[in-house]
C-alpha positions as CSV (number, residue, x, y, z in Angstrom):
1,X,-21.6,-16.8,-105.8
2,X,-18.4,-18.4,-105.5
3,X,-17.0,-21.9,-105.6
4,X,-13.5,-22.0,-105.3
5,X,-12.7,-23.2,-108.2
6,X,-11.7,-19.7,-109.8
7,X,-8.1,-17.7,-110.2
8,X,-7.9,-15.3,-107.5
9,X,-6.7,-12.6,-109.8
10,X,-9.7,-12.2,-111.9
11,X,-11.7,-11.3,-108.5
12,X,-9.0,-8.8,-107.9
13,X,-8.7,-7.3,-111.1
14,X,-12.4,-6.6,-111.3
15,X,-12.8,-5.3,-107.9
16,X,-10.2,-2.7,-109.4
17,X,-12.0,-2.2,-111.9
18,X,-15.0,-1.8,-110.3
19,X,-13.6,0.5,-107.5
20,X,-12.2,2.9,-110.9
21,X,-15.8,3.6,-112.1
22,X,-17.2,4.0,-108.7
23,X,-15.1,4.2,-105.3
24,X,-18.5,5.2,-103.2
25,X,-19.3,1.5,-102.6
26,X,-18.9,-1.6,-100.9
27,X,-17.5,-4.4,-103.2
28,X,-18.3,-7.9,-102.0
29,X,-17.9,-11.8,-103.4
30,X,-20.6,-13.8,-101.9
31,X,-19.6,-16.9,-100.2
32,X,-21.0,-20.5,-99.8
33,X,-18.3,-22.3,-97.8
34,X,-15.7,-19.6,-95.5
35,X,-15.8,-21.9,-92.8
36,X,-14.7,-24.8,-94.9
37,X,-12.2,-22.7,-97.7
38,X,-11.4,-20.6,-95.1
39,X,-7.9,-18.4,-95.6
40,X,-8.7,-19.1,-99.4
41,X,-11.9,-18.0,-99.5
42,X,-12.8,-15.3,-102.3
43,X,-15.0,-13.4,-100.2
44,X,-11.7,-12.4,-98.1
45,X,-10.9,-10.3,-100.9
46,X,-14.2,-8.2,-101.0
47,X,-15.1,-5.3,-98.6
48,X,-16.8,-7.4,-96.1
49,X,-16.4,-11.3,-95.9
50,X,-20.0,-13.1,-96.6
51,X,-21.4,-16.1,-96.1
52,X,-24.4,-18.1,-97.5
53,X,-25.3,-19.8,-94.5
54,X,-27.1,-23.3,-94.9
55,X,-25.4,-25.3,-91.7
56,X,-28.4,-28.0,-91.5
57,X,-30.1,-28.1,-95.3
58,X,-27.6,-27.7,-98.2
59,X,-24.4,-27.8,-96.1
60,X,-23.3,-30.0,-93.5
61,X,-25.5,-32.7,-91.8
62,X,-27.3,-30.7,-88.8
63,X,-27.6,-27.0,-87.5
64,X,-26.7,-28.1,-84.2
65,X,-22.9,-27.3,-86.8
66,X,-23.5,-23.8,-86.5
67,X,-21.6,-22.8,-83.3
68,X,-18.8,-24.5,-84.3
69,X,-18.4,-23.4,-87.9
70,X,-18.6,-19.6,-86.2
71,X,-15.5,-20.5,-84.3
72,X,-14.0,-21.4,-87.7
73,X,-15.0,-18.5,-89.5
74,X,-14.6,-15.8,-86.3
75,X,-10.9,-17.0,-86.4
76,X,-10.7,-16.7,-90.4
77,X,-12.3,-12.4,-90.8
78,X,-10.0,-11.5,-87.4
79,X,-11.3,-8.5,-86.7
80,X,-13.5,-7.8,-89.4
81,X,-17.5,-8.2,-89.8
82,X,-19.3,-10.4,-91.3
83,X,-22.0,-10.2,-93.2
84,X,-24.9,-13.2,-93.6
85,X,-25.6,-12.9,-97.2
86,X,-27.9,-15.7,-97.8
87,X,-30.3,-18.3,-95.8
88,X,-33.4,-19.7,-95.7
89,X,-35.8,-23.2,-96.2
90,X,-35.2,-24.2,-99.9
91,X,-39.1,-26.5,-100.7
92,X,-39.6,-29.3,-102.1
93,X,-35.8,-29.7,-101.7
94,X,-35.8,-29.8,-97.8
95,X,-38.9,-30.8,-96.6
96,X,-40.4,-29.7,-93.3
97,X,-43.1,-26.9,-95.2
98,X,-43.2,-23.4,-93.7
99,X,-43.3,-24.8,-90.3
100,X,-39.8,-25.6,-90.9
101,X,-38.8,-22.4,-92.4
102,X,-40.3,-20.7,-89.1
103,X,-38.4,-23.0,-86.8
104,X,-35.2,-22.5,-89.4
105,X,-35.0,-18.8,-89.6
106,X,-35.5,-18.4,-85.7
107,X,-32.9,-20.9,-84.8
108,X,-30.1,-19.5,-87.0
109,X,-31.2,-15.9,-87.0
110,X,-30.7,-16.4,-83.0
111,X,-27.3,-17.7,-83.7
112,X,-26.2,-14.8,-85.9
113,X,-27.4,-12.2,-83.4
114,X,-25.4,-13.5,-80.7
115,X,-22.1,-13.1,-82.5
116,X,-21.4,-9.1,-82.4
117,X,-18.9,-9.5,-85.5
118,X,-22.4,-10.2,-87.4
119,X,-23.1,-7.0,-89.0
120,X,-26.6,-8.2,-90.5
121,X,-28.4,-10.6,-92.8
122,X,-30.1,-10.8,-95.9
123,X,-32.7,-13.2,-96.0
124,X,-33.5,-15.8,-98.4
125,X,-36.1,-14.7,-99.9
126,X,-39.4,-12.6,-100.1
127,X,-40.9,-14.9,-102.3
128,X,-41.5,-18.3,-104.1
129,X,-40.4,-17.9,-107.0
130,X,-40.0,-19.8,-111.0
131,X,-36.5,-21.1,-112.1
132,X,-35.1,-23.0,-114.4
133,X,-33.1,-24.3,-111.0
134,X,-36.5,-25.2,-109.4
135,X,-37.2,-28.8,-107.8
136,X,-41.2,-28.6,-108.4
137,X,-42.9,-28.3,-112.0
138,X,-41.4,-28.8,-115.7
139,X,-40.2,-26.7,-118.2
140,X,-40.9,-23.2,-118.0
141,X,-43.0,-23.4,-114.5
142,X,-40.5,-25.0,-112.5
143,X,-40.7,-23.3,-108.9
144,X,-38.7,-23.1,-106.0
145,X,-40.7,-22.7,-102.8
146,X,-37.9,-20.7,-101.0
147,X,-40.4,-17.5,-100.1
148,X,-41.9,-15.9,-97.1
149,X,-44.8,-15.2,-99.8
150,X,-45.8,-17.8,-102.3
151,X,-45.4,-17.3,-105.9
152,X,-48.2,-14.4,-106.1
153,X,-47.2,-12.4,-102.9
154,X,-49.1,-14.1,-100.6
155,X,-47.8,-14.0,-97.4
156,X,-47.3,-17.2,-95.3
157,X,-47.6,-17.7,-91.7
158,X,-43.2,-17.0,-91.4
159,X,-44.1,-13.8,-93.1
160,X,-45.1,-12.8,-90.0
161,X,-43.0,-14.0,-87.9
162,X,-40.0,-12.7,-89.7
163,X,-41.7,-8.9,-89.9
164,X,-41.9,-9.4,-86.1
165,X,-38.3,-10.5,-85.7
166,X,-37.2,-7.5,-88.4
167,X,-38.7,-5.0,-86.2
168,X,-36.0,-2.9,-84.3
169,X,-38.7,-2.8,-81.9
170,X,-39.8,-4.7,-79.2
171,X,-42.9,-4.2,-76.3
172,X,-41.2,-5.3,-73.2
173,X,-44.0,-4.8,-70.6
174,X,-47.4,-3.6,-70.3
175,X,-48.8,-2.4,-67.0
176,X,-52.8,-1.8,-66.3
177,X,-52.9,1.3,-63.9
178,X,-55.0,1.4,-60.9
179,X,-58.0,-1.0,-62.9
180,X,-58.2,2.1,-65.1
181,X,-58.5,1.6,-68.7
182,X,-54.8,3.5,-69.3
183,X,-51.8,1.5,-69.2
184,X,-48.0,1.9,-69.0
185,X,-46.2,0.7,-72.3
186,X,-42.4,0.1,-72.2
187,X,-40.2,-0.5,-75.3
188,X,-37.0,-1.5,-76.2
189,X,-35.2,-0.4,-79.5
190,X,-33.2,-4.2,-80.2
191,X,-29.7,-3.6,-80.4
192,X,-28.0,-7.0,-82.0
193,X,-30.2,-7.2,-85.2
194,X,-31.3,-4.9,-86.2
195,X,-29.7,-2.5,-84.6
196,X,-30.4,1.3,-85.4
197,X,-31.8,4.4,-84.2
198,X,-35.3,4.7,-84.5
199,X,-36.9,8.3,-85.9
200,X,-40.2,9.5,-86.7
201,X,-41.7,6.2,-85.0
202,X,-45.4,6.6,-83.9
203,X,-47.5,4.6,-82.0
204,X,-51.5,4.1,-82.7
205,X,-54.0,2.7,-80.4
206,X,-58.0,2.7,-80.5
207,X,-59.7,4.0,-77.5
208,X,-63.0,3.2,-75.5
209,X,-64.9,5.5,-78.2
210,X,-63.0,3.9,-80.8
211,X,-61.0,6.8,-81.7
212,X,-57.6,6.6,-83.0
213,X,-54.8,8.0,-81.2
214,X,-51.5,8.6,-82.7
215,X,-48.2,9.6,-80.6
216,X,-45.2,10.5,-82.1
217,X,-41.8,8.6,-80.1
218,X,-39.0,10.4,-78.9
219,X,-35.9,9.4,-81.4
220,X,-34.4,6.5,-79.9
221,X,-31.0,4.9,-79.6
222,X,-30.3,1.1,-80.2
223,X,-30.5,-0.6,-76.9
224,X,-32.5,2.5,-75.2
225,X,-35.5,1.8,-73.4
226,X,-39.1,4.1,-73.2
227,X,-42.2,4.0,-71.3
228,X,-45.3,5.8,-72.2
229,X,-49.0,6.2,-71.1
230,X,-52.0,5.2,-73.5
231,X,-55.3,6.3,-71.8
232,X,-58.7,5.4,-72.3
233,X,-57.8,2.4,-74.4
234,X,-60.1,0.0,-75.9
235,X,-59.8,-3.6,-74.1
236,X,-60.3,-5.5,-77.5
237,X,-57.3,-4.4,-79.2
């Protein structure tokens, strides 16, 4: 992470040197503050500009922020993506439990997905986790409660909700034919984010007799659309 507070050289001399021993990757600086550094900001210098995004809990006063900090930080990349490198609810620090966290991540997650310069995200993080930086506990079993899973793997009720909003899929309608027990299916492969073609995808489904049924999906295109017919399905699921 950077702070600003740094020679701009050093980040330049060891992207070179980092380039030298292998030219096959990306090369990024991960940034806290573009929108407020803004021409000056280290992560300019990288690959891809970043941005640890926290408009609401450990930067600025409200999310309600965000929109306008995009207009500062669209007019800083110009024409090149961006890349949301960190965010998420950081507990006991912000308070608000996991009912927060749900309400966080689908408010700003919505935000980045509407800006088409927004390559993707990396979310902060899987799990709770024990840190010397941790706001809960003493000594060596200080914790941070920043997960989607507690401390153990555990998932919590946003562990859901993000798999759902990670999907590239989404069921867009589902049509009952003629009081029959098959029904038309449509989906939509998402194309803001993620955003990606979609191979080897199946879909299961249990039928009257309780027998599993596996289809294989066409591949699929981001933003494409597909309907398909499950017969003989069984009401309960």
């Amino acid at each position: 992470e950077i702070y600003g507070n740094t020679d701009k050289e050093i980040f330049k001399k060891l992207k070179n040197y980092t380039r030298n021993i292998d030219n096959s990757r990306f090369i990024n600086f991960v940034s806290n503050d573009i929108y407020r550094r803004k021409e000056n900001d280290e992560s300019l210098l990288g690959d891809i500009p970043t941005w640890n995004e926290y408009i609401g809990t450990w930067h600025g006063k409200s999310r309600e922020e965000l929109p306008e900090k995009f207009e500062i930080v669209k007019n800083v990349i110009g024409d090149r993506p961006l890349l949301i490198t960190e965010h998420g609810l950081c507990e006991p620090r912000f308070t608000g439990g996991d009912a927060r966290r749900i309400d966080e991540m689908l408010y700003h997650i919505k935000q980045w997905a509407s800006h088409d310069f927004v390559i993707g995200y990396i979310y902060f993080c899987l799990n709770d986790y024990r840190t010397h930086m941790g706001e809960e506990g003493t000594g060596k079993y200080k914790i941070r409660r920043h997960g989607i899973t507690d401390v153990y793997l555990n998932p919590k009720s946003s562990f859901y909700v993000y798999k759902q909003l990670a999907s590239p899929i989404e069921i867009t309608k589902i049509v009952r034919i003629d009081n029959s027990r098959n029904v038309l299916v449509e989906i939509k492969v998402k194309n803001n984010i993620p955003s990606y073609a979609i191979r080897n995808y199946f879909i299961q489904y249990l039928t009257q007799d309780n027998e599993l049924v596996e289809i294989r999906l066409p591949d699929l295109m981001a933003g494409s659309t597909f309907t398909i017919e499950l017969k003989n399905i069984n009401p309960q699921y």
